[in-house]
C-alpha positions in Angstrom: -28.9 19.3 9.8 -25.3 20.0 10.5 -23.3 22.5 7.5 -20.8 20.8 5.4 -18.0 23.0 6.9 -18.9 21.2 10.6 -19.6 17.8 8.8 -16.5 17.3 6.9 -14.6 18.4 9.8 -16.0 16.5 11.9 -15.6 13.0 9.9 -11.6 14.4 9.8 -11.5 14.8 13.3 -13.2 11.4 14.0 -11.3 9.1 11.7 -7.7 10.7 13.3 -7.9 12.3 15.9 -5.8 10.0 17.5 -2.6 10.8 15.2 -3.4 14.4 16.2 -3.5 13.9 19.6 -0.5 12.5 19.1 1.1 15.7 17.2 -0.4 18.0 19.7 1.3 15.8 22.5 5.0 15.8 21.1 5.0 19.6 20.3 4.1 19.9 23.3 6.5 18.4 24.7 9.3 19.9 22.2 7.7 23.4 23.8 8.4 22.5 27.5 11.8 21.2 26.5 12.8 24.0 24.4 12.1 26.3 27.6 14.3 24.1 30.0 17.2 25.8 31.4 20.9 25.1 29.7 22.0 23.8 32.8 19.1 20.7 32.7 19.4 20.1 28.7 21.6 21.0 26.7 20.3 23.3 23.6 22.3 20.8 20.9 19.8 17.6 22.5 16.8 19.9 22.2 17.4 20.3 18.7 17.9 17.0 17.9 14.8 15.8 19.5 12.8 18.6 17.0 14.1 16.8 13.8 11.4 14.0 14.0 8.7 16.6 14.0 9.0 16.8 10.4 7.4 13.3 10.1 4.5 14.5 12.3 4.1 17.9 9.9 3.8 14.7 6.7 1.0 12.9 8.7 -1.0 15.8 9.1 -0.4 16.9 5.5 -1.5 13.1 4.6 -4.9 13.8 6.9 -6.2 16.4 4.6 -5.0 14.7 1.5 -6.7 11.3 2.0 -3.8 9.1 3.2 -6.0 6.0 2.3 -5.5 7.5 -1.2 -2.8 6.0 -3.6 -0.6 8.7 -5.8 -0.2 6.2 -8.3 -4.1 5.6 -9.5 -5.4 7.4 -12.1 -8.5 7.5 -9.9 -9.6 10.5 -7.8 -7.7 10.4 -4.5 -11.0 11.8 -3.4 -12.9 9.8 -0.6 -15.6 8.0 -2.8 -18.2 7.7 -0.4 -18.2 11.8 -0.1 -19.2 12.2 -3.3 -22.9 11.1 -1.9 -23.3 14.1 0.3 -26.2 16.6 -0.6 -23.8 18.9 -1.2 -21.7 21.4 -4.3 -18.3 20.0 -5.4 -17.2 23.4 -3.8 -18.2 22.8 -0.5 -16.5 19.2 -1.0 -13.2 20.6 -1.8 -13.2 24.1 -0.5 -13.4 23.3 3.9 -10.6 20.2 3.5 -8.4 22.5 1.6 -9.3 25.5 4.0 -8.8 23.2 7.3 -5.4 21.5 5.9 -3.8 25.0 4.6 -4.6 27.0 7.8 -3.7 23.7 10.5 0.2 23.1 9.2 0.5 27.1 8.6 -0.5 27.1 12.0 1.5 24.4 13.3 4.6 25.3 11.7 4.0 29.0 13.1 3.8 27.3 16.9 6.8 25.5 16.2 9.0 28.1 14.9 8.0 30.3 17.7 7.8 28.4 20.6 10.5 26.1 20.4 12.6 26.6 17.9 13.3 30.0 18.4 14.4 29.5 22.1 17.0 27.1 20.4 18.7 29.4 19.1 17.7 28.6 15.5 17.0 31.0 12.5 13.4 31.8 13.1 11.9 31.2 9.5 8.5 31.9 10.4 5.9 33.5 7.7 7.3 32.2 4.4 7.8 29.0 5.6 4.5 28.6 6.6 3.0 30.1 3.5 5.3 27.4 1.9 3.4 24.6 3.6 0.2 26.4 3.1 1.3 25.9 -0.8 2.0 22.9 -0.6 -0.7 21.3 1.3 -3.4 23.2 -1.4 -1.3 21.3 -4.2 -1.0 18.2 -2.8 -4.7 18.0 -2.4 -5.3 19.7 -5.8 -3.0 16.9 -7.5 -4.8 13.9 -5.1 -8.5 14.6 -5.9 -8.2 15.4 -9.9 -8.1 12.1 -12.1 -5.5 11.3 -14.0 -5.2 10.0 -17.1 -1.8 7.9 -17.2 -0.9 5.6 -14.1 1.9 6.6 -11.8 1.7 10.1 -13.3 0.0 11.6 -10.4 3.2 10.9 -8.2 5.9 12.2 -10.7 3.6 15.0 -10.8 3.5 15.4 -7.4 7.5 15.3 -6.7 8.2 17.4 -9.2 5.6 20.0 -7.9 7.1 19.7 -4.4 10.5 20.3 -5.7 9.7 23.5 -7.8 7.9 24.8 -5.2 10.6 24.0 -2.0 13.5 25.0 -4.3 12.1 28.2 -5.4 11.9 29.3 -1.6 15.1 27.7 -0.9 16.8 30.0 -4.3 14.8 33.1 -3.8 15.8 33.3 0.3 19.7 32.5 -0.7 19.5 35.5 -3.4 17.6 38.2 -1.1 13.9 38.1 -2.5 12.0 39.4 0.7 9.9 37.1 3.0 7.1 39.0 2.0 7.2 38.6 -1.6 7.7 34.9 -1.3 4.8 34.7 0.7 2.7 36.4 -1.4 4.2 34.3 -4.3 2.8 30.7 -2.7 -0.3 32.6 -1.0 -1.3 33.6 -4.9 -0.6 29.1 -5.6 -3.5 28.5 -3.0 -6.7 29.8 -5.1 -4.9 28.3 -8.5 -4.6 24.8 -6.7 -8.2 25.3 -5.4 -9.8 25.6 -9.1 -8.0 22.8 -10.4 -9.2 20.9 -7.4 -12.9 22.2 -8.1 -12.4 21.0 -11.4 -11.1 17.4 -10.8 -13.2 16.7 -7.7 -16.4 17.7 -10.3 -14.9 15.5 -13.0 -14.5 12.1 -10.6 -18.1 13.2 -9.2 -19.3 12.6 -12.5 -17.3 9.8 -13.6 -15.8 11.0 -16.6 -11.8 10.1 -16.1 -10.7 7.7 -18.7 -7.8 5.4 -17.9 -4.9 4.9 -20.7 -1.8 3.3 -20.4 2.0 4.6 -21.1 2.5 2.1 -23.9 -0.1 1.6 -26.8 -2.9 -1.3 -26.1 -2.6 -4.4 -28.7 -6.1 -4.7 -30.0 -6.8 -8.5 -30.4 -8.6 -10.0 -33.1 -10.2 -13.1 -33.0 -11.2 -13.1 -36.4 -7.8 -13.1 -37.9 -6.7 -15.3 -34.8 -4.3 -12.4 -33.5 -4.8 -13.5 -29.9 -2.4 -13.4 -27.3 -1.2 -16.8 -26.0 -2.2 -17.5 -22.5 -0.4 -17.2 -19.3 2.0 -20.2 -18.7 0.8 -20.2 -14.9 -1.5 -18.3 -12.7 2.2 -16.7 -11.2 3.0 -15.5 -14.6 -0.4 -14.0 -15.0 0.0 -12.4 -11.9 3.5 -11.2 -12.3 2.1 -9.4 -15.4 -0.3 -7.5 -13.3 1.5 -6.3 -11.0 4.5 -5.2 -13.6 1.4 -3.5 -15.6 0.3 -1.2 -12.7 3.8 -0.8 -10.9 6.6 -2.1 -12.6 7.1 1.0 -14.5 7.5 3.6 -12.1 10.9 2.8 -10.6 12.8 3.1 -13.8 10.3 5.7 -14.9 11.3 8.1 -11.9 15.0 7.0 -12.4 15.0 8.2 -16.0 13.1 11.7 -14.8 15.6 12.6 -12.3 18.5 11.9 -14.3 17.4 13.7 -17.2 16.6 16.6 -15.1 19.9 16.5 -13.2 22.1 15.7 -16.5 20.1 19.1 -18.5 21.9 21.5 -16.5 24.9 19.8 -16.0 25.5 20.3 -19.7 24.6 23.6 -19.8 27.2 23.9 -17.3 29.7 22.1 -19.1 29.8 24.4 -22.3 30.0 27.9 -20.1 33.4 27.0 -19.8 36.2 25.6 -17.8 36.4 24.9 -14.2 38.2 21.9 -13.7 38.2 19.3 -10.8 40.2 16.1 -10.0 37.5 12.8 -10.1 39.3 11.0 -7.8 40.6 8.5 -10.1 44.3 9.0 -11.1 45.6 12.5 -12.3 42.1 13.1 -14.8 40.6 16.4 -14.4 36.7 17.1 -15.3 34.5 19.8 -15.4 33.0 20.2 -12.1 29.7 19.3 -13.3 30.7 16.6 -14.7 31.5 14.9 -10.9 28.6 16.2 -9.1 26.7 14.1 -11.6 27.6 11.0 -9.8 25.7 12.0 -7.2 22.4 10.2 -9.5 24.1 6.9 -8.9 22.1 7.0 -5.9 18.6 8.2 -7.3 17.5 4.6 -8.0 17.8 3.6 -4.5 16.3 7.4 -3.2 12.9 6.6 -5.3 12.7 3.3 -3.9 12.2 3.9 -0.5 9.1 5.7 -1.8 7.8 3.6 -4.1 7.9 -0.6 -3.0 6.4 -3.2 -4.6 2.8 -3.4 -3.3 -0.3 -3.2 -5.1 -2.1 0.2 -5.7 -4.4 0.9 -2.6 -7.4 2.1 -4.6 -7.5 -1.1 -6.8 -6.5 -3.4 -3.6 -7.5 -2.3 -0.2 -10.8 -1.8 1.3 -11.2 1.3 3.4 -10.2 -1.2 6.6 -7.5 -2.5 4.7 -8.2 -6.0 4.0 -7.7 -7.4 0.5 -10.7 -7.0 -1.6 -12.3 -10.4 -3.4 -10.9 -9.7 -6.6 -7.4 -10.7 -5.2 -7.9 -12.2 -1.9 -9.6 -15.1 -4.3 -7.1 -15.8 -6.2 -6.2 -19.1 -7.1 -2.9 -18.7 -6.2 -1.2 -19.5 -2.2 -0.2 -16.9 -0.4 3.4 -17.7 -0.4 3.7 -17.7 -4.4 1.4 -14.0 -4.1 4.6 -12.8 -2.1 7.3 -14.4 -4.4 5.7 -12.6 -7.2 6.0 -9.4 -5.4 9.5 -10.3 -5.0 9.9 -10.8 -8.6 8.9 -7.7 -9.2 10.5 -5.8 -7.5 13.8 -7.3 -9.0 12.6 -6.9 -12.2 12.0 -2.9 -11.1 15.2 -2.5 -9.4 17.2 -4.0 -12.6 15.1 -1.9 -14.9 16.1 1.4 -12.5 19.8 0.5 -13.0 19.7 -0.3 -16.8 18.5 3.0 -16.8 21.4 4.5 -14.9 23.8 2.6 -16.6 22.8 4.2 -20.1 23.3 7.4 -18.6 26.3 6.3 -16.7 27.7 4.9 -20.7 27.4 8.8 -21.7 29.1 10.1 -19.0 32.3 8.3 -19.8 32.1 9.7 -23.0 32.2 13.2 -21.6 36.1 15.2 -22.3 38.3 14.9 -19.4 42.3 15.8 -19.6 45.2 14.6 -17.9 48.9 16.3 -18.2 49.9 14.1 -20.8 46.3 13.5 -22.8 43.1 14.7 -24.0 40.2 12.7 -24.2 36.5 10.9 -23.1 36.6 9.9 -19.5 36.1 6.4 -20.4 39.4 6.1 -22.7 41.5 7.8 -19.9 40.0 5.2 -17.5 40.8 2.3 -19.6 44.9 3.2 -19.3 44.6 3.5 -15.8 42.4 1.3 -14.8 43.5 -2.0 -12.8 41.5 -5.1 -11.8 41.3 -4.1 -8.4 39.1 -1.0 -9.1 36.9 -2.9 -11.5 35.9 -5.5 -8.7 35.5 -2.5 -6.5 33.2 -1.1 -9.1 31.1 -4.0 -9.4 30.6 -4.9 -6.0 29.5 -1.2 -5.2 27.3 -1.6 -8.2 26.0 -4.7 -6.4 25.6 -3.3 -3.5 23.7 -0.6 -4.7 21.3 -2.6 -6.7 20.8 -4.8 -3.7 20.2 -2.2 -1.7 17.1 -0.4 -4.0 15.8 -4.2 -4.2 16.0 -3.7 -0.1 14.4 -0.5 0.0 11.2 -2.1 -2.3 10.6 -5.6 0.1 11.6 -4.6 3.2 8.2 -3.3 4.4 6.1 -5.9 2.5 5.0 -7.7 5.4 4.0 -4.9 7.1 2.0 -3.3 3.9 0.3 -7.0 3.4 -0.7 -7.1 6.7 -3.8 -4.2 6.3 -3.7 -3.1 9.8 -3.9 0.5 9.9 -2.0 0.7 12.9 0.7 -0.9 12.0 1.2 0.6 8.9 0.9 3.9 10.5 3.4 3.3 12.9 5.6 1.8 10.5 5.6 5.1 8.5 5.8 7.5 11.0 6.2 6.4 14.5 9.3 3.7 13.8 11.2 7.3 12.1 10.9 9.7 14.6 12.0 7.3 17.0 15.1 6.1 15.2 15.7 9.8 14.0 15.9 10.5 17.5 17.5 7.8 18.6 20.4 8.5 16.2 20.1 12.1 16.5 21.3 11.9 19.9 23.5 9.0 20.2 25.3 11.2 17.8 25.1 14.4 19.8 26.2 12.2 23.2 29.5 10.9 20.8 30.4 14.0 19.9 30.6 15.4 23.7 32.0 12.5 25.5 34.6 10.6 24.0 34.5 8.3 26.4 30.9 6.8 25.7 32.0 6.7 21.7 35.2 4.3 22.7 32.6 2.4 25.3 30.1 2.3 22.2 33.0 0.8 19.8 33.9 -1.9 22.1 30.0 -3.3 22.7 29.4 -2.7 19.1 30.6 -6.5 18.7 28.4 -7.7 21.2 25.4 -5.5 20.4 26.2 -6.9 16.6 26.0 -10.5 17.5 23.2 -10.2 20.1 20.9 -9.0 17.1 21.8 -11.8 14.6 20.5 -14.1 17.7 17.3 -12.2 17.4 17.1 -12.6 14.1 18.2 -16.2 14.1 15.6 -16.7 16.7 12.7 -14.1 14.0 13.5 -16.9 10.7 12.9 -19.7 12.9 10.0 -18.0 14.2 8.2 -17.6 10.8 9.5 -21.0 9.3 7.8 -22.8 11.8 5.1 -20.7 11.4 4.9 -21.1 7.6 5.0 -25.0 8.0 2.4 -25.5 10.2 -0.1 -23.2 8.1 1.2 -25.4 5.4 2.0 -22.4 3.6 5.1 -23.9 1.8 6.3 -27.1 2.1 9.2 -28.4 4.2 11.3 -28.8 0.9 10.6 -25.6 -0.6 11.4 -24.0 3.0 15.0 -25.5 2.6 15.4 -24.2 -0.8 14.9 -21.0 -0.2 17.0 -20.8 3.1 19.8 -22.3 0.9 19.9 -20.0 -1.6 19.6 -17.1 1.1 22.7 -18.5 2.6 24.8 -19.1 -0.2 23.6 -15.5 -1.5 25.1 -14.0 1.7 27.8 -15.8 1.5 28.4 -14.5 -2.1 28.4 -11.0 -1.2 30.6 -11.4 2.1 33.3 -12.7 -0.2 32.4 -10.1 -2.7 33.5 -7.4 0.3 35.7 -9.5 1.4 37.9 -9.5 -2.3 37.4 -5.7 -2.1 38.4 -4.7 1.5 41.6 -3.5 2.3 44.0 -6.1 3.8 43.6 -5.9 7.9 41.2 -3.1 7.5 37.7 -4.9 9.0 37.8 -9.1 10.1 36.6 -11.3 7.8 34.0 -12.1 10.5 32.6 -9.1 10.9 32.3 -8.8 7.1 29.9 -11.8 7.4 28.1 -10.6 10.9 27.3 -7.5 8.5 26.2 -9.1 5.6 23.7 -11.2 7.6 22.6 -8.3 9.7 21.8 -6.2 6.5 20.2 -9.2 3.9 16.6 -9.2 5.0 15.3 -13.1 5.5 13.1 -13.1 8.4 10.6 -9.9 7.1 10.6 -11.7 4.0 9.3 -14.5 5.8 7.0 -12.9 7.6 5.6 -11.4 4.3 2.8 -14.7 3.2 2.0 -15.0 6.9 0.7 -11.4 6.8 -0.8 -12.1 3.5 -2.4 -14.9 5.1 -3.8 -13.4 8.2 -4.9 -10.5 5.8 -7.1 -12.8 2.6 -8.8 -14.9 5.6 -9.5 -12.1 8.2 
């Protein structure tokens, strides 16, 4: 009979070992390229090329957590079928948290030493480790305990994360020794371990209870106080999927600004340090401008939340839909326009929330030389029509831009290969991190490639609206001969998707200074950036995924 400490690592190490091959391979690699002579690569490149391993320290961090696990159940993030083994909750909890505190201490410990070190970089070695360590312990303590509100796990968990990197961040700018931060997040480890223990025990025995952010209507049949029934099977399942992720967009929008805003204001009534705002001759506190900076949290919490169904209530352990939706009577091309739905539904949410916020800063004091007075006033006398219709098409732009972030990897979400998905997450950011990373690094040093860069950027531009030209056919064609929509219906929405980009190339247009960008290349970019073709592709994956 093999012990639980060899059995649970062992089912670790089988279900990704792969992934840490993987890890293993590319620090590797960093190691023999961070050892390279100056005169075969330069020490600039060699940093560059260590950025993506950040996305490889997340994956292992997600190992040890459960990655199949969704942050947003109330459920245990806990592997069910673990909860079988002949063995103590403590044995459960206490070798994953052991294994996935000591492996990215130890990993970030390699890394600092052996390559980035003979970069030249600051070698933060021991705290920074200990801060993983930290980390790792509450991320798993925060998975595996039950929760009793949806969505409150994750807003838990970011709030957590940002406590605990910003106290290192403070405490290292302000001189509090390595040491004592280390012993500070070692001293986290045990706490997050108990509260672990205790959730892991309380999933075991199935004693979470489920409750909702907004009180339950009790229906009564015999008073007839019965809620009327769904117009369509779309409407019904539009109200689902609001009901378990609608919510947290706007929810984690009205967090952060709250939290950014509370300080701010304490800030503002310590006393007087005046800045220009960029608009006219007003001066504001400085505060009071650095709390623009929120007009882009919508579209930041976005790109982690999307609009796809909770895992645990959705996905098998192989991915595939389970019954309860894969059986709905309802195509899979309508499943994905409800998705879409949502997610604009979420993303105006977000902004309404923004905008309240946004209504209270203009009624913050501001001062010109001539006048005292709320931001908003002083605006309105120097306001022209011009910077209103730059307003509202940045405001468009940004809300079209969070409603991006959300549908952009549908298709590859609905599609419930592991692969993928995994790929999509990781391997597809490193490789443009990289790929940026040093086509910046190459600009910077030869001036020459930049200007040879500029003059294909034209050609590179139109080449890729070919390829997408050629993706929408592609999935049109595919979509009508698996008679997922109809010819008609095709042609509707391929209209509207045309008239919509032609909308918001004359909104840049009317915005853009005279002579400053063609008008051509206005509309080349606002086809390149309005997804169509992965939107497309989005009921096909659905498709493959119900029947599979």
């Amino acid at each position: 009979m093999l012990s639980p400490a060899f059995g649970l690592g062992w089912i670790l190490w089988r279900q990704h070992r792969s992934g840490i091959a993987l890890v293993a391979l590319y620090l590797g690699v960093l190691t023999i390229v961070s050892h390279l002579p100056p005169t075969l690569y330069s020490r600039n490149a060699a940093s560059i090329l260590t950025a993506p391993f950040g996305f490889g320290l997340i994956y292992l961090m997600g190992i040890f957590v459960n990655s199949d696990s969704d942050m947003m159940s109330t459920r245990s993030g806990y592997a069910y079928p673990l909860f079988t083994l002949p063995v103590r909750t403590l044995s459960l909890v206490l070798w994953p948290m052991l294994y996935g505190t000591v492996t990215v201490a130890t990993v970030w410990i390699v890394f600092a030493e052996l390559v980035l070190a003979p970069t030249g970089a600051v070698g933060f070695v021991w705290w920074p480790a200990t801060l993983l360590a930290a980390l790792m312990a509450c991320l798993q303590a925060l998975s595996w305990m039950p929760f009793p509100l949806p969505n409150l796990r994750g807003i838990s968990a970011f709030f957590v994360l940002a406590a605990l990197t910003g106290f290192g961040a403070l405490g290292w700018n302000h001189g509090i020794p390595p040491t004592g931060l280390a012993i500070v997040y070692l001293a986290l480890i045990p706490v997050a371990a108990l509260v672990a223990v205790r959730g892991v025990a309380t999933a075991r025995a199935g004693e979470n209870r489920e409750r909702g952010w907004l009180p339950e209507q009790k229906a009564s049949r015999a008073t007839g106080d019965v809620s009327a029934p769904f117009a369509s099977v779309a409407r019904a399942q539009l109200w689902l999927e609001w009901k378990r992720n609608g919510l947290l967009l706007p929810l984690l929008t009205l967090l952060l600004c709250v939290l950014f805003a509370l300080p701010l204001m304490l800030a503002l009534r310590g006393g007087h340090v005046d800045t220009p705002l960029g608009i006219g001759e007003i001066q504001v506190h400085i505060t009071v401008r650095l709390w623009l900076i929120t007009a882009l949290f919508p579209l930041l919490c976005a790109l982690t939340t999307g609009c796809c169904p909770h895992k645990a209530e959705t996905f098998r352990p192989d991915l595939s839909l389970q019954p309860f939706l894969a059986i709905r009577p309802l195509s899979s091309f309508d499943f994905v326009l409800v998705k879409l739905r949502l997610a604009l539904l979420s993303t105006l949410s977000a902004w309404a929330v923004w905008l309240l916020f946004f209504a209270g800063w203009l009624l913050l004091p501001a001062h010109t030389a001539a006048s005292h007075g709320a931001i908003g006033h002083l605006l309105l006398h120097i306001m022209t029509l011009r910077a209103a219709m730059v307003f509202v098409v940045l405001l468009v732009l940004l809300v079209s831009a969070t409603w991006k972030s959300q549908v952009s990897g549908l298709w590859v979400e609905l599609t419930g290969l592991r692969w993928l998905i995994n790929s999509y997450a990781i391997a597809l950011p490193m490789f443009l991190t990289t790929l940026i990373g040093w086509s910046i690094n190459r600009w910077t040093g030869d001036l020459a490639f930049g200007a040879a860069i500029l003059r294909a950027l034209p050609a590179l531009a139109f080449c890729a609206l070919a390829i997408k030209a050629v993706a929408i056919i592609g999935a049109l064609y595919t979509l009508h001969t698996w008679r997922l929509a109809s010819p008609s219906r095709l042609l509707g929405i391929s209209v509207a998707w045309l008239l919509i980009a032609a909308g918001l190339g004359a909104l840049l247009h009317a915005v853009a200074p005279a002579g400053l960008v063609p008008t051509h290349y206005i509309f080349l970019g606002v086809l390149l950036s309005l997804p169509f073709a992965r939107l497309l592709m989005a009921p096909i994956a659905l498709h493959y995924n119900r029947h599979r």
